[in-house]
TORPA-667814 format. One line per field, with one value per atom (N, C-alpha, C): z, x negated, y negated; chain; residue in one letter. Coordinates in Angstrom, 2 decimals. Layout:
c3 Z / ...
c1 X / ...
c2 Y / ...
unit A / ...
code a / ...
END
This chain:
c3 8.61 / 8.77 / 8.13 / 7.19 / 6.67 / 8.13 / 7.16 / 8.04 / 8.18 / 9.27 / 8.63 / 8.85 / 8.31 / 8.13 / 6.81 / 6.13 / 4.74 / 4.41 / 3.39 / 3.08 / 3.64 / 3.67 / 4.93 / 6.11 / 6.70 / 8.21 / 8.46 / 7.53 / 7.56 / 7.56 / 6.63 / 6.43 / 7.54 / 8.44 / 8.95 / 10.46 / 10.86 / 11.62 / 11.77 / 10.99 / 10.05 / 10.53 / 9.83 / 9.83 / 11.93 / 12.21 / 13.76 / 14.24 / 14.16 / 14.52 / 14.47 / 13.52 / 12.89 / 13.32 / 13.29 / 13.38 / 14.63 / 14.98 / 16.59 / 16.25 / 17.54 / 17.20 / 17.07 / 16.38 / 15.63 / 14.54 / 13.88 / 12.70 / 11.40 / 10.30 / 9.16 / 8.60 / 7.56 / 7.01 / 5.79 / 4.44 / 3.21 / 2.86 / 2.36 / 1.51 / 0.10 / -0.57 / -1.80 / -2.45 / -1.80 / -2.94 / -1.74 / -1.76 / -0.96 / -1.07 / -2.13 / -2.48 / -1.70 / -0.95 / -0.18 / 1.25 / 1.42 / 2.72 / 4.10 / 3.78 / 5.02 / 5.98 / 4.55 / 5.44 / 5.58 / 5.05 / 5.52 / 6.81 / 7.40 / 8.48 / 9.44 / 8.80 / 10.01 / 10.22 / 9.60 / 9.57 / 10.38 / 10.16 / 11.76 / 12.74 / 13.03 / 14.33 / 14.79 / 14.12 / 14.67 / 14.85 / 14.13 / 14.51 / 14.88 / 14.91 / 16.38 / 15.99 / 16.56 / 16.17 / 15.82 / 16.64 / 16.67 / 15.42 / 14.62 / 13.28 / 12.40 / 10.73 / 10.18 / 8.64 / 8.03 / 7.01 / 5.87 / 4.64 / 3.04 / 2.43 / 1.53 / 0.79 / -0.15 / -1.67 / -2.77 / -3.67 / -4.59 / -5.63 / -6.75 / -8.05 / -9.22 / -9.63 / -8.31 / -9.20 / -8.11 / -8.74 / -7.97 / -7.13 / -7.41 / -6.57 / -5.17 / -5.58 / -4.34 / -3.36 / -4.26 / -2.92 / -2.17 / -2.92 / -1.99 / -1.31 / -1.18 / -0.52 / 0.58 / 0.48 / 1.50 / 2.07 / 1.75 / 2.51 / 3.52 / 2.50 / 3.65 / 4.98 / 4.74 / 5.97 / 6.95 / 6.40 / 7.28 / 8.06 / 7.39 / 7.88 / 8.98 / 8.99 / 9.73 / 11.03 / 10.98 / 11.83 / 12.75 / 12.10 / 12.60 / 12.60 / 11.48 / 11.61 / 10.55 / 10.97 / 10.19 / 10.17 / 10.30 / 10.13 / 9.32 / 8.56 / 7.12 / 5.78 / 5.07 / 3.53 / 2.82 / 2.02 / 0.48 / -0.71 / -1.39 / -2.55 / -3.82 / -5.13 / -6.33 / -6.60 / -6.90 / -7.47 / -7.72 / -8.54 / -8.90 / -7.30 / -6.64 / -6.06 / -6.68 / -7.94 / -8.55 / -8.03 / -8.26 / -7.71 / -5.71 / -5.52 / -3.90 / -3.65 / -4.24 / -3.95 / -4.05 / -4.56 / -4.59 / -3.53 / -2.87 / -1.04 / -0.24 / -0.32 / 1.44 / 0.70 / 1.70 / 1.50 / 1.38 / 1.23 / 1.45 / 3.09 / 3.29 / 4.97 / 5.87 / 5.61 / 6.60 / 6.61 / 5.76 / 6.31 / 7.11 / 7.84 / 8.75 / 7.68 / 7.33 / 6.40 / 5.22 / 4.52 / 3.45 / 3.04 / 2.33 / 2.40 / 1.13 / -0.05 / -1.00 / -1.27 / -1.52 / -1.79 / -3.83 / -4.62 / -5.67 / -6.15 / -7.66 / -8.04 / -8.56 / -8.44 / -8.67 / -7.44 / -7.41 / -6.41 / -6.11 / -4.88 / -4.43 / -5.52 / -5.26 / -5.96 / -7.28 / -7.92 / -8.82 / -10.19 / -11.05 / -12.16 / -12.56 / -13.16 / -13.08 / -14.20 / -14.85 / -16.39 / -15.35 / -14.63 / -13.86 / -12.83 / -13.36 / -12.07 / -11.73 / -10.73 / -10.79 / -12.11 / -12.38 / -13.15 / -13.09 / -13.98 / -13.50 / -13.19 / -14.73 / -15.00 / -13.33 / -13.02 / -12.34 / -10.48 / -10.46 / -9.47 / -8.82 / -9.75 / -9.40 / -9.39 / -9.63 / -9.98 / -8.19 / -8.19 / -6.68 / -5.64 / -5.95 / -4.49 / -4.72 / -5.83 / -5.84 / -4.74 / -5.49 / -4.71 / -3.30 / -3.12 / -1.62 / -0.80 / -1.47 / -0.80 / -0.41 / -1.41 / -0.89 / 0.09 / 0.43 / 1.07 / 2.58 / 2.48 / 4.11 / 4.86 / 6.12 / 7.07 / 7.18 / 7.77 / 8.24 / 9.12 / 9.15 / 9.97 / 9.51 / 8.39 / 7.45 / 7.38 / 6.86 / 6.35 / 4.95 / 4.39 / 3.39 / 3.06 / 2.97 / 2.89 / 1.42 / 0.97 / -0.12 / -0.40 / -1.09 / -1.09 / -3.03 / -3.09 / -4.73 / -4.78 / -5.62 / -6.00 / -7.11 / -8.10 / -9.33 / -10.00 / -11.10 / -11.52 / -12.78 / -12.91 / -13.96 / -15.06 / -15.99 / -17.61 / -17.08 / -16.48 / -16.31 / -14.75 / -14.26 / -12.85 / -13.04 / -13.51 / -13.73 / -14.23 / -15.31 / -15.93 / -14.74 / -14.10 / -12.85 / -11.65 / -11.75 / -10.55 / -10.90 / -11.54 / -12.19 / -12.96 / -12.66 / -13.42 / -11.54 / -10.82 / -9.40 / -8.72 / -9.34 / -8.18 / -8.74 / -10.44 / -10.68 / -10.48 / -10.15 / -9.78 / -8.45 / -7.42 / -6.26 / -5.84 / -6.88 / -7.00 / -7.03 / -7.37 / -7.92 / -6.67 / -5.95 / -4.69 / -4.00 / -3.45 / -2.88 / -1.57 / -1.53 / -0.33 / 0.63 / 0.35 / 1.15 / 1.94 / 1.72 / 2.20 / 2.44 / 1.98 / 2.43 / 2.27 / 3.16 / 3.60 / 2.88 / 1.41 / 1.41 / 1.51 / 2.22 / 2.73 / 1.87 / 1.62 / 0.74 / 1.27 / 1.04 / 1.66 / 0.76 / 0.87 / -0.44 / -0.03 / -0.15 / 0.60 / -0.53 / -0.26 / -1.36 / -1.86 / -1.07 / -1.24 / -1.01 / -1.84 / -1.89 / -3.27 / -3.69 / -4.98 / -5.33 / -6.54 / -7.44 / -7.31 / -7.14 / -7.01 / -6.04 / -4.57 / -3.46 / -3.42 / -2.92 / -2.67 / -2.12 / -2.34 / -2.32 / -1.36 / -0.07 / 1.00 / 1.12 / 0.61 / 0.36 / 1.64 / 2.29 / 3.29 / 3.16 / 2.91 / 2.87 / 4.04 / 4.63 / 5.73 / 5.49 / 5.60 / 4.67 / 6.47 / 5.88 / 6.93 / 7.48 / 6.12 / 6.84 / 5.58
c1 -12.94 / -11.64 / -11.69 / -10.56 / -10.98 / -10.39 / -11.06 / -10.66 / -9.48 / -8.79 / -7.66 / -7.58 / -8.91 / -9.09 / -9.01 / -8.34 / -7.80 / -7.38 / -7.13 / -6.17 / -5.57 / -4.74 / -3.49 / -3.86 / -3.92 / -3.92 / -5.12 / -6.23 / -6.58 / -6.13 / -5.50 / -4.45 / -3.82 / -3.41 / -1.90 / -2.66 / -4.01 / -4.71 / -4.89 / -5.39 / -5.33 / -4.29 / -3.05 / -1.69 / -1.44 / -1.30 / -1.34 / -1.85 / -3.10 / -3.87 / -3.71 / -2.73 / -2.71 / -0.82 / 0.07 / 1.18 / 1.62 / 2.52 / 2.90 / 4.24 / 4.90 / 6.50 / 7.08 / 8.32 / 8.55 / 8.01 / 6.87 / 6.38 / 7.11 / 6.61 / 7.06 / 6.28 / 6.37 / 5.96 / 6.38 / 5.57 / 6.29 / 5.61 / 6.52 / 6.14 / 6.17 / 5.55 / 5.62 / 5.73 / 5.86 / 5.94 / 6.72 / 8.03 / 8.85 / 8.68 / 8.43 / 8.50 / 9.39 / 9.46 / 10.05 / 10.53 / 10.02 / 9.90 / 9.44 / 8.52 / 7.50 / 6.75 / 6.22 / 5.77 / 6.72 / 7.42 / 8.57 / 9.20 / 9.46 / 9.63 / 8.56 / 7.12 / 6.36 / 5.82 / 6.34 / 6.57 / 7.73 / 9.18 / 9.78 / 9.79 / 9.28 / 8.68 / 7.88 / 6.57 / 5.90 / 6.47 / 7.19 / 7.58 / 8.78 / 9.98 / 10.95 / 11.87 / 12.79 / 14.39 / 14.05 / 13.30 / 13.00 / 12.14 / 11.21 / 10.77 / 11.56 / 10.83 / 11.19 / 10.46 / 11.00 / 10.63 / 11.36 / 10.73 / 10.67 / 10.31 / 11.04 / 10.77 / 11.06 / 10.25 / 10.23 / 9.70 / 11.18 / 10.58 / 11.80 / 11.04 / 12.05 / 12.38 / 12.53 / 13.16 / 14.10 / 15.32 / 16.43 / 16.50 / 15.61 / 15.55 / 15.04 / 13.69 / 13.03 / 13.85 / 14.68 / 15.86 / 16.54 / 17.05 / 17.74 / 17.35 / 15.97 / 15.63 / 14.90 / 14.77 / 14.16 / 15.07 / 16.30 / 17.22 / 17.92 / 18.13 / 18.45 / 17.16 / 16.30 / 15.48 / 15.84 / 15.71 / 15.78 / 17.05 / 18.39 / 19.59 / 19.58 / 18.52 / 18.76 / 18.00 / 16.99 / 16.50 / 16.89 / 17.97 / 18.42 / 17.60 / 16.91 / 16.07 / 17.36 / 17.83 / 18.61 / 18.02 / 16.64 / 16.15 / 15.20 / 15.48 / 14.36 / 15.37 / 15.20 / 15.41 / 14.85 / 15.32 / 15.03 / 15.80 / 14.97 / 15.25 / 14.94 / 15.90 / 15.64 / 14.86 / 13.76 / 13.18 / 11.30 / 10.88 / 9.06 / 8.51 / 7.46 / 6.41 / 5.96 / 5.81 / 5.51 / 6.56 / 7.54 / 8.82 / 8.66 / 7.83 / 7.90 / 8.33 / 7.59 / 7.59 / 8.97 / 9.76 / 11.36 / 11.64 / 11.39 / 11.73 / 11.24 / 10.00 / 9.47 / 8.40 / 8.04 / 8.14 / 6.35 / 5.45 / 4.23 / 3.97 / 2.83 / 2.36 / 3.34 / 4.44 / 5.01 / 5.33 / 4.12 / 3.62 / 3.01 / 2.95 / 1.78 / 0.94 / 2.02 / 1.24 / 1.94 / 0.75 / 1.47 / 1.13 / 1.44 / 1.18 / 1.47 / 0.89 / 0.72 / 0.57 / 0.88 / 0.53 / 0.74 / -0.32 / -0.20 / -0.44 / 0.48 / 0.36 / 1.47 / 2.62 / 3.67 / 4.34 / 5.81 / 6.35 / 6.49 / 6.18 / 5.75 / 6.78 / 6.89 / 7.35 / 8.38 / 8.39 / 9.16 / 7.97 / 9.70 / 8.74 / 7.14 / 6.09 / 4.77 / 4.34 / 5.59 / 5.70 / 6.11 / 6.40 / 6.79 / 6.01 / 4.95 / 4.31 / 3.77 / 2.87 / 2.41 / 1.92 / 1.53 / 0.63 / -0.41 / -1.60 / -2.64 / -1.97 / -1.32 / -0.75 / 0.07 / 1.21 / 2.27 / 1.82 / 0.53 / 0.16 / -0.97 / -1.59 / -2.51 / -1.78 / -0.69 / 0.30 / 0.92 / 0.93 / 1.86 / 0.63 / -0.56 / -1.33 / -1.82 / -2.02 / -2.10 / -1.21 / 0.20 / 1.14 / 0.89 / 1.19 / 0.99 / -0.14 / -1.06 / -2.11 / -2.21 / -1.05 / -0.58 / 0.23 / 1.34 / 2.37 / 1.89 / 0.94 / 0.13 / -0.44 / 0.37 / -0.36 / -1.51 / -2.49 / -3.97 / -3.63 / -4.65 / -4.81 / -3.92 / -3.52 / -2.41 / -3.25 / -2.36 / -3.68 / -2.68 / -3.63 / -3.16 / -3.47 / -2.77 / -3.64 / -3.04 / -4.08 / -3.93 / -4.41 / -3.45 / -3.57 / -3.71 / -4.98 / -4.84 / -4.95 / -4.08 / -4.37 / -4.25 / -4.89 / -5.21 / -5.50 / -6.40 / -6.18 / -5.65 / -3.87 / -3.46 / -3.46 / -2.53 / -2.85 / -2.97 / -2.52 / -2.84 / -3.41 / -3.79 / -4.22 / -5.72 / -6.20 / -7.98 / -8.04 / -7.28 / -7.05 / -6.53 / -5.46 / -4.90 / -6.10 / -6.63 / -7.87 / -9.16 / -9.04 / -10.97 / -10.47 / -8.91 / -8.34 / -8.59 / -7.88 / -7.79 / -9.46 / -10.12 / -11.59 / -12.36 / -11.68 / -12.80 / -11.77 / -10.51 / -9.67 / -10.35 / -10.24 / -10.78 / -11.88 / -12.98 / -14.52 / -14.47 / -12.82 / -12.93 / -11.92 / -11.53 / -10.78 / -11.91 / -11.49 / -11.64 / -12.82 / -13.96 / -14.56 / -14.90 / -14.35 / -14.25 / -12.96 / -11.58 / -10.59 / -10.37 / -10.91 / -10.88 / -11.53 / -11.47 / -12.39 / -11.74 / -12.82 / -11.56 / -13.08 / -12.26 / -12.91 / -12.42 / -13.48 / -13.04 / -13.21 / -12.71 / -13.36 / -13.19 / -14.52 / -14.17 / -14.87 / -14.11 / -14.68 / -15.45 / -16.99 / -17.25 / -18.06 / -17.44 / -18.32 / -17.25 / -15.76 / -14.80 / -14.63 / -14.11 / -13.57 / -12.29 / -11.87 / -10.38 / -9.93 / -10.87 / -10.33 / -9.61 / -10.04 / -9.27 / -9.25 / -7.50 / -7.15 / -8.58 / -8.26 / -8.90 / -8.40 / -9.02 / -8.15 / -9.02 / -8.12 / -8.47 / -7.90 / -8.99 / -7.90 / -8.63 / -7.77 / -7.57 / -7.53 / -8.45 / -7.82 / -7.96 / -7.30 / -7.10 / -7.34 / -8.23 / -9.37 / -8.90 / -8.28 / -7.93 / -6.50
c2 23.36 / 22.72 / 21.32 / 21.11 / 19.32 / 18.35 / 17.81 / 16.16 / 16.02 / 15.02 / 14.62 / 13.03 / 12.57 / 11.07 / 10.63 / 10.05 / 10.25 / 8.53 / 8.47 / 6.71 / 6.46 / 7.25 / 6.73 / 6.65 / 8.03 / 7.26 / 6.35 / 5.99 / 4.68 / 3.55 / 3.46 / 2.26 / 1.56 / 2.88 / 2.63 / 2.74 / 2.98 / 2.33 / 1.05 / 0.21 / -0.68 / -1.59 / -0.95 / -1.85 / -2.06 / -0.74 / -0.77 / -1.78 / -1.98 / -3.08 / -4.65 / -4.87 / -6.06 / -6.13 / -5.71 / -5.94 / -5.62 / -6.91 / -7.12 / -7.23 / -7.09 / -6.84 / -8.59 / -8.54 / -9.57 / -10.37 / -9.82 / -10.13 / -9.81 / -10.53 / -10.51 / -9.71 / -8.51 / -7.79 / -7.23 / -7.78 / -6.68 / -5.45 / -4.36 / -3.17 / -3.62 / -3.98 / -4.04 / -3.21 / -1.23 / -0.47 / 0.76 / 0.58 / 1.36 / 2.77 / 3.42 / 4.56 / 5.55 / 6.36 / 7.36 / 6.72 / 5.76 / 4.88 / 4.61 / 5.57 / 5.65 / 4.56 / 3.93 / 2.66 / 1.98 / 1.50 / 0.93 / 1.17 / 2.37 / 2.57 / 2.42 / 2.63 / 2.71 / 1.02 / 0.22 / -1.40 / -1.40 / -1.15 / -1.46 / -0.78 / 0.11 / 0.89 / -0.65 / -1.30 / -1.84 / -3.04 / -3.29 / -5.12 / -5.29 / -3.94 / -4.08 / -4.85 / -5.06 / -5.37 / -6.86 / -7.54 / -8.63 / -8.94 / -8.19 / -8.43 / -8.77 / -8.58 / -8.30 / -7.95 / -6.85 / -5.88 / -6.02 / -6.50 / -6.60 / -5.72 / -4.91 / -3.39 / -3.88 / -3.59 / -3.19 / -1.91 / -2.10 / -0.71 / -0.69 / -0.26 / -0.77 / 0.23 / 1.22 / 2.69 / 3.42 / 3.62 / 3.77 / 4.65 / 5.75 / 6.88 / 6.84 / 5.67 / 5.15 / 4.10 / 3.32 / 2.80 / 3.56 / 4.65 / 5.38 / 5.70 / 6.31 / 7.77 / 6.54 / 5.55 / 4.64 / 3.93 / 3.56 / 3.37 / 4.31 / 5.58 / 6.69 / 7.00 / 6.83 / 7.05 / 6.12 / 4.56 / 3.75 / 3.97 / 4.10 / 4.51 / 5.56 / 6.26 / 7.58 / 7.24 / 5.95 / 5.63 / 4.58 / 4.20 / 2.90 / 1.65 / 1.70 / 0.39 / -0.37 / -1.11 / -2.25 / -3.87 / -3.97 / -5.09 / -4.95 / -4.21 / -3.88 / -4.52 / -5.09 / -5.14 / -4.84 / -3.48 / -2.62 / -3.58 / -3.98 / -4.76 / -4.37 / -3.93 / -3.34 / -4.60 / -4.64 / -5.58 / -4.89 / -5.64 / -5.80 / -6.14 / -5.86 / -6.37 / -7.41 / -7.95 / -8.96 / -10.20 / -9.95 / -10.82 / -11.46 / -10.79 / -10.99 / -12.70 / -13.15 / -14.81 / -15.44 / -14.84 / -15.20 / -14.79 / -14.21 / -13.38 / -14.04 / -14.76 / -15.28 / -16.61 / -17.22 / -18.65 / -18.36 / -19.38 / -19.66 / -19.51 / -18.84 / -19.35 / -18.31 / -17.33 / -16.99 / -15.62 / -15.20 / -13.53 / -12.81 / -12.28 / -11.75 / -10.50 / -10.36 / -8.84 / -7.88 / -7.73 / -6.91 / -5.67 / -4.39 / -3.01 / -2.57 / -2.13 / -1.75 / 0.03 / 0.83 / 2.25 / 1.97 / 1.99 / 1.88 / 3.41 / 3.24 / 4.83 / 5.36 / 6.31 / 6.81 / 7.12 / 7.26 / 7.56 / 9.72 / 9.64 / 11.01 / 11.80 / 13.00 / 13.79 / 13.50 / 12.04 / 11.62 / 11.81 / 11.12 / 10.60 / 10.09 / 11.18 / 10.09 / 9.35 / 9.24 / 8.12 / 6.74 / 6.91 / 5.91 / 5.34 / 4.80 / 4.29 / 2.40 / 1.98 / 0.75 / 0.49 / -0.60 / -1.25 / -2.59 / -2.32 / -3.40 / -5.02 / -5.11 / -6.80 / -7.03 / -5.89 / -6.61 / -6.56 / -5.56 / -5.41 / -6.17 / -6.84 / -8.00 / -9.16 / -9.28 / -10.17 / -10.34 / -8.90 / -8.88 / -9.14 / -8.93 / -9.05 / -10.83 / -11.27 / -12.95 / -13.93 / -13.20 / -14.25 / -13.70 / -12.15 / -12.09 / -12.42 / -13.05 / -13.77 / -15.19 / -15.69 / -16.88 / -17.28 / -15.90 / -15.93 / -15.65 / -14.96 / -14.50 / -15.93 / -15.68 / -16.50 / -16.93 / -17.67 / -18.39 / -16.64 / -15.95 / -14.56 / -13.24 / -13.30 / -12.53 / -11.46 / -9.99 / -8.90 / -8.51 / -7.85 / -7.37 / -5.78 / -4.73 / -3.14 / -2.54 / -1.83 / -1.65 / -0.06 / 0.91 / 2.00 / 2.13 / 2.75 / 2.68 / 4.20 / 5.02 / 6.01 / 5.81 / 7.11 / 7.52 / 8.66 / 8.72 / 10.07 / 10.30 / 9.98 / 10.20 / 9.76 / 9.72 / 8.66 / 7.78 / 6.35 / 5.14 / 4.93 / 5.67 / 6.08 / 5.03 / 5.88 / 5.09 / 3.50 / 3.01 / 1.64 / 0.67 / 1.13 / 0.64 / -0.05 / 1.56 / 1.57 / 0.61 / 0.44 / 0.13 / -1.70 / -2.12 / -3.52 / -4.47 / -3.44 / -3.89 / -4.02 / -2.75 / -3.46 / -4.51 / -4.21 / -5.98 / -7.35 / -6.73 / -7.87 / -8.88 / -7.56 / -7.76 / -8.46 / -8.66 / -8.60 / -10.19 / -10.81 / -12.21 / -12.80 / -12.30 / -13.16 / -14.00 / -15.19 / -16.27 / -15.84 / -15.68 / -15.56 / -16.21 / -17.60 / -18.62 / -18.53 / -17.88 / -18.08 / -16.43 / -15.27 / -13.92 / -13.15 / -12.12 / -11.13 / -9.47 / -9.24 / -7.84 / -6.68 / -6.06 / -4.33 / -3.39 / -2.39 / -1.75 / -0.45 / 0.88 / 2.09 / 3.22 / 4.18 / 5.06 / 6.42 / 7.27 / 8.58 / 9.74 / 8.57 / 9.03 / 10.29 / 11.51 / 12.50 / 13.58 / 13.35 / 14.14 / 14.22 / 15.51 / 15.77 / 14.98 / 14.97 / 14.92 / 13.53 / 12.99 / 11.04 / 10.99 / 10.73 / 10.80 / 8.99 / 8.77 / 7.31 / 6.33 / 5.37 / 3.99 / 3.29 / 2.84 / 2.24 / 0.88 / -0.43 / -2.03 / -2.47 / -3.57 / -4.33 / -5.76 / -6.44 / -7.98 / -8.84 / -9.57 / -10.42 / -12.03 / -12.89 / -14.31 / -14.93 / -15.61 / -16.33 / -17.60 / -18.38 / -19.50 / -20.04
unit A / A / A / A / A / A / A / A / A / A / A / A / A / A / A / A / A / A / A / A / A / A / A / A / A / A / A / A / A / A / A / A / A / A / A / A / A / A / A / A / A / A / A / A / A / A / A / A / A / A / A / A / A / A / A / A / A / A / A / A / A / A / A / A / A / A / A / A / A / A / A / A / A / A / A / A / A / A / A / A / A / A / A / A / A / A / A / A / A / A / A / A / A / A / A / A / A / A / A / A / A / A / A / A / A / A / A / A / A / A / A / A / A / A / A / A / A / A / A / A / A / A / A / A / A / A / A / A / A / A / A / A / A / A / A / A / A / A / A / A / A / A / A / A / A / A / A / A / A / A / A / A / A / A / A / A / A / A / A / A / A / A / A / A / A / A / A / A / A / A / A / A / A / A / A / A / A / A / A / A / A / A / A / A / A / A / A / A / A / A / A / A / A / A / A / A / A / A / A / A / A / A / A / A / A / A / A / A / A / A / A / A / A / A / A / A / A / A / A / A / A / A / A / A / A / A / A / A / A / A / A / A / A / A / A / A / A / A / A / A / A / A / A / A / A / A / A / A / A / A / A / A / A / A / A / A / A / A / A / A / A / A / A / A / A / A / A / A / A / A / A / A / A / A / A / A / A / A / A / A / A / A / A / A / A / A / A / A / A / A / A / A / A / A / A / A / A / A / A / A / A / A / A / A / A / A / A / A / A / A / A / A / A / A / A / A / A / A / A / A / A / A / A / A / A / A / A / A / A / A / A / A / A / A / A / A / A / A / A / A / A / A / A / A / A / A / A / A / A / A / A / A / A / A / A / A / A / A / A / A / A / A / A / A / A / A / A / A / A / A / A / A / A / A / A / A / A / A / A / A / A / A / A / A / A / A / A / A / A / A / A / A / A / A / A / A / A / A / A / A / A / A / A / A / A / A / A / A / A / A / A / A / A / A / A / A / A / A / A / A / A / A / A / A / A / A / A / A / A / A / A / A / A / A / A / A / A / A / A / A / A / A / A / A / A / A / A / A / A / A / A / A / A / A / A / A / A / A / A / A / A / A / A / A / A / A / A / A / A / A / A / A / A / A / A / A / A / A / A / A / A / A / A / A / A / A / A / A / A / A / A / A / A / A / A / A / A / A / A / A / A / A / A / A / A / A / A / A / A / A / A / A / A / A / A / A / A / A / A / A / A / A / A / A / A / A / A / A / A / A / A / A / A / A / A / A / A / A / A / A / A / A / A / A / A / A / A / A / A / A / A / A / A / A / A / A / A / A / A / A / A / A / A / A
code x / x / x / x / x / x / x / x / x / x / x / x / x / x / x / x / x / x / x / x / x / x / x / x / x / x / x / x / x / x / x / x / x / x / x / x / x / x / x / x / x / x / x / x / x / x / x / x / x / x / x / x / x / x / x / x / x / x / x / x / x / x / x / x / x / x / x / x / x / x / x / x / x / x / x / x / x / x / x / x / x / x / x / x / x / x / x / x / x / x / x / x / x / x / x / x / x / x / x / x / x / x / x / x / x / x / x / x / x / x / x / x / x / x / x / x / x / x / x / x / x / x / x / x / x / x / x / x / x / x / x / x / x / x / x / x / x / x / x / x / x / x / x / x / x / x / x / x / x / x / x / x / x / x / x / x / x / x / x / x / x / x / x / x / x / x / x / x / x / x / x / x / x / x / x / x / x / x / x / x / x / x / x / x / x / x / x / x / x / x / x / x / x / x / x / x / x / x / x / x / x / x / x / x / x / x / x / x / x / x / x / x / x / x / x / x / x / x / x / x / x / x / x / x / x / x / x / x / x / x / x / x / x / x / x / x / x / x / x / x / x / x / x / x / x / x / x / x / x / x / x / x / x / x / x / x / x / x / x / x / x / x / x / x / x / x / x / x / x / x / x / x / x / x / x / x / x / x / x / x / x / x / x / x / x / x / x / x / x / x / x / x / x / x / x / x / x / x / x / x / x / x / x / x / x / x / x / x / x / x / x / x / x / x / x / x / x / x / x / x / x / x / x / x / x / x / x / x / x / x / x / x / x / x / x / x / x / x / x / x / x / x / x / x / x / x / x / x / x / x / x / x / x / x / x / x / x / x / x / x / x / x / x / x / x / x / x / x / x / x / x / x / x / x / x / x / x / x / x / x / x / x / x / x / x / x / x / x / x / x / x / x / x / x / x / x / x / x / x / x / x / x / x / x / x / x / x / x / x / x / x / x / x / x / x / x / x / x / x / x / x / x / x / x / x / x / x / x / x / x / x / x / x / x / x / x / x / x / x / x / x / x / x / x / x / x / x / x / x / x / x / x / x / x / x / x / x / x / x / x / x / x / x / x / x / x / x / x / x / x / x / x / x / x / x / x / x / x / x / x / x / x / x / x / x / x / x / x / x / x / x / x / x / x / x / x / x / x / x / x / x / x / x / x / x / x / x / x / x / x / x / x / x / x / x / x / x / x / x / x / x / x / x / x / x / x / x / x / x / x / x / x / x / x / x / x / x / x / x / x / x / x / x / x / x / x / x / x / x / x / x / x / x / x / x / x / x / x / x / x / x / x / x / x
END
């Protein structure tokens, strides 16, 4: 029987752990809108939730969830993950959530990239609180799947170890390039 300990519900162990209700929290990569929802489940009317994704299909289909859930203290924003820093100030994140890759059953000409996605976890490392987390879902595989993957771990290799702590996890005795689960915690 497989496992069913995987990236995600790592992650979102992870995120559980770290997000209390009324916190600030971005998705930097809305996709279908899962995490997004499973960000205001955790941080409650009283939170609040930042979604991005630069592909129209993924607003919708992440707005309609949220709609169906009644979370109305989420904002889905057509915009880059790179752009985050126009959305929230320095110092007043608790946390941020990344799934890099293509959006599920869409377009896979359409996916993250190295430049705009190291781009997006910089600033969001600035934007995170003294005790902020950061989770990071890398998948890969496809044409730009591997370049993506292998730009981000030597990205990673160069963050601040004086000011954060990043974890890395890799399941490494599975076939077909199974996800990459990163977690960031900014120390001070």
């Amino acid at each position: 029987m497989p496992s069913s300990l995987n990236t995600l519900s790592i992650a979102h162990r992870f995120i559980r752990e770290h997000a209390c209700p009324g916190d600030f929290w971005i998705d930097g990569t809305a996709g279908r809108g899962h995490d997004t929802a499973f960000l205001c489940e955790l941080v409650g009317e009283g939170g609040k939730v930042l979604s991005f994704d630069i592909q129209e299909e993924a607003i919708a289909s992440t707005r309609a969830l949220l709609e169906g859930k009644g979370f109305h203290w989420a904002q889905v924003t057509a915009d880059s993950h790179s752009n985050m820093d126009r959305y929230a100030k320095e110092g007043e994140v608790d946390g941020i959530v990344f799934n890099f890759g293509y959006l599920p059953g869409g377009d896979h000409s359409i996916c993250t990239r190295a430049q705009t996605s190291i781009e997006a976890i910089e600033k969001g490392l600035r934007l995170l609180k003294a005790g902020g987390v950061m989770s990071l879902c890398i998948y890969y595989g496809g044409d730009s799947g591997f370049d993506e993957k292998n730009a981000l771990m030597d990205y990673l290799k160069t963050v601040d170890s004086k000011r954060y702590t990043v974890l890395v996890t890799d399941f490494y005795n599975r076939p077909n390039c199974p996800p990459i689960a990163v977690f960031i915690l900014k120390d001070c």
